[in-house]
C-alpha angles and dihedrals in degrees: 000000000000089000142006112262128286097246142355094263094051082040088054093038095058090044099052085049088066090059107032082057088057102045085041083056093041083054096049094048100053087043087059087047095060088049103050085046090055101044092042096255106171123291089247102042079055096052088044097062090037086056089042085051090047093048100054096043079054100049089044096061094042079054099054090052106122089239118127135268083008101105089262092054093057089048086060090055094044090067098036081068103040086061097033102043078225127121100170094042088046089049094053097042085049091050101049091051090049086057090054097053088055097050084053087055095048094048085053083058101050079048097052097052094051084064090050097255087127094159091050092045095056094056092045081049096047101028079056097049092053092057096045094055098035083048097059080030104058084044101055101051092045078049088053085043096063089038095059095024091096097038131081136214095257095072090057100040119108099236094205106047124178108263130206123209110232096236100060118106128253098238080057093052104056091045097051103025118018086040100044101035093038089212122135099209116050116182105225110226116208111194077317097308113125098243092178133266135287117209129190086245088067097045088052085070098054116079109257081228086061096054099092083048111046125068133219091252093066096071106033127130127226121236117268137136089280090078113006128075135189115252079233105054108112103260081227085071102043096051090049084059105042084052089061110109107261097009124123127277097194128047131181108241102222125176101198103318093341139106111225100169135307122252125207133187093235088070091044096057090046075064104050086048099052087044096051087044093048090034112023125188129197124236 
């Protein structure tokens, strides 16, 4: 999801689909089960839907526990805020709860491998962990969202970047620039003009015999989406984007054909620390 739903009732809505789907399985394959047993199906085509049936019935009901960000979980905080107005406050109080539930599941672990079910016991241990962590960390990117929602790119940008001309080579370019700046996006400025960006990714590709030779025009990359943002766009946005595997840290910052500055996330998140210090807010 690139972004929590829109109100308590679409954010319910999503989390009872998981478990009816489930419970509407769990039906069908008891249903089959009946079936194969009445017309003589193998004795082992019989047992699979009854344990498919089992499974889902059982999936369903782990689903349905009121532990955050499990679908029951995110019932709970549908109707948190519902009642508190409060997404960020119904957020905290569900995961929280949803912590708590993990730390329940790990203790039955622990539990279980002091009376030797040492297979039983790893996944209690491991299947609580996993609340507990996607619990604090569901919470505190939907905390950095509301810090940046109101905010837009243009309060993070550095306003002077380093710039790169378009004719140097490229050899010239990772000794004075890539070496020195330590960046790995550079927006290449041609007599003003925005000519695109080069990135050390590119230059991977290229020989290292090739590098005296070869411009920086050769491997630039023309402006698209891809690495330019609006000094306009919410800075919320653009750090949910920028977290994504694969995607870009670092964006050129353009009004029209202009550069205006380049953002990273590395300056977004110097942000989000100072904030937390100055600000802190307790999972």
């Amino acid at each position: 999801m690139k972004e929590e739903p829109v109100n308590p009732k679409v954010e319910f809505l999503m989390a009872v689909a998981g478990p009816l789907a489930s419970l509407v399985l769990a039906l069908v394959f008891w249903s089959l089960e009946r079936l194969a047993a009445g017309i003589g199906w193998p004795t082992p085509l019989v047992g699979v839907a009854s344990y498919l049936g089992y499974i889902n019935l059982l999936l369903a009901v782990f689903n349905l526990l009121p532990a955050f960000p499990l679908d029951g979980g995110r019932m709970l905080r549908a109707a948190l805020w519902f009642w508190r107005k409060d997404l960020l406050g119904a957020t905290q109080t569900a995961s929280q709860i949803g912590s708590g539930f993990g730390l329940a599941l790990m203790l039955l672990g622990v539990l279980a491998f002091i009376q030797g079910q040492f297979i039983g016991g790893m996944w209690w241990l491991l299947i609580g962990a996993f609340l507990r962590s996607a619990a604090a960390a569901t919470y505190r990117q939907l905390l950095v969202s509301e810090m940046l929602r109101d905010k837009p790119v243009r309060d993070f940008m550095q306003t002077r970047p380093v710039t790169v001309s378009p004719d140097i080579p490229i050899q010239t370019f990772v000794d004075d620039y890539v070496y020195h700046h330590h960046f790995k996006m550079f927006p290449v400025v041609d007599n003003g003009r925005l000519f695109g960006c080069i990135t050390t990714r590119d230059i991977k590709q290229l020989p290292r015999d090739q590098w005296p030779a070869r411009r920086v025009s050769d491997l630039t990359a023309p402006c698209s989406d891809a690495n330019t943002v609006s000094p306009d766009m919410p800075a919320g946005r653009l750090i949910t984007e920028m977290s994504r595997p694969g995607a870009n840290s670092r964006y050129m910052v353009v009004d029209g054909e202009r550069l205006v500055g380049v953002i990273s996330l590395r300056d977004l998140k110097a942000f989000i620390a100072l904030k937390l210090e100055l600000e802190p807010r307790e999972l």
